[in-house]
N, C-alpha and C positions, 0 to 999 in steps of 0.2 A: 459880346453876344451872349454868353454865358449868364452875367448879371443879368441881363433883362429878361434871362426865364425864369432864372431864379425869383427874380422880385415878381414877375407873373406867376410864379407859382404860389409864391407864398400870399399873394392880392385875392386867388383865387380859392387857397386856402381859408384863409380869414372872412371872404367874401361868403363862401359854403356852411362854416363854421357859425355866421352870423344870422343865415337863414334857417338853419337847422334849430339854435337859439329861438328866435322869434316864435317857429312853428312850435316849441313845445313851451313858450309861454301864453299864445295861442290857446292851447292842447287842452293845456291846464285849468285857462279860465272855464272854456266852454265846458268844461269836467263839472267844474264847479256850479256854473248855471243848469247843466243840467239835474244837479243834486240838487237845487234847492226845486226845482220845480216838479219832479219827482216827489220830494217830502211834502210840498205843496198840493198837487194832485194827488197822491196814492199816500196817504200817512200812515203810518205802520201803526197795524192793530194791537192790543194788548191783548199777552198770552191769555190762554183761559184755564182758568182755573180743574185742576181734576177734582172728579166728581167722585172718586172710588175714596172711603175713608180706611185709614189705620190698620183698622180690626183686618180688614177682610185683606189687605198685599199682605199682613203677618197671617195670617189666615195658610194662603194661597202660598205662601215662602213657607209653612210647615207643612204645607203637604205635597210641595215640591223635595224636599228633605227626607220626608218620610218615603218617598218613591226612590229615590236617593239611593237609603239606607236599606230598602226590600230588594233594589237591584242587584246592589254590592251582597249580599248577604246570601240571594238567590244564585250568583258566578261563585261564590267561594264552595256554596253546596258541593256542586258540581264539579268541583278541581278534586 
């Protein structure tokens, strides 16, 4: 009596085991087909270029700096 649940269990184990399997080879494909037809439909754009040059972010980074250096300067007054 014992054997035969054992081996039903283990039938049904394997039996679960083996669907569970399928379903994430399944899973995977249709992952797959949906990537390509995503890339296919909606193809990913090329960044675009900035338009701000050089001069003006070192520009804008020294007078970030200098606001910087007038705030610390203005707390120290004051202490």
């Amino acid at each position: 009596m014992e054997y035969s649940l054992v081996g039903e269990g283990l039938k049904f184990m394997v039996l679960g085991m083996l669907i569970v399997f399928a379903f994430l080879i399944v899973l995977v494909q249709v992952m797959k087909l949906q990537a390509k037809l995503i890339n296919k439909y909606f193809p990913e754009k090329a960044p675009e270029v900035p338009t701000t040059s050089n001069t003006n972010n070192a520009t804008q980074e020294a007078h970030h700096v200098a606001a910087i250096i007038a705030a610390v300067t203005e707390f120290r007054k004051n202490q």
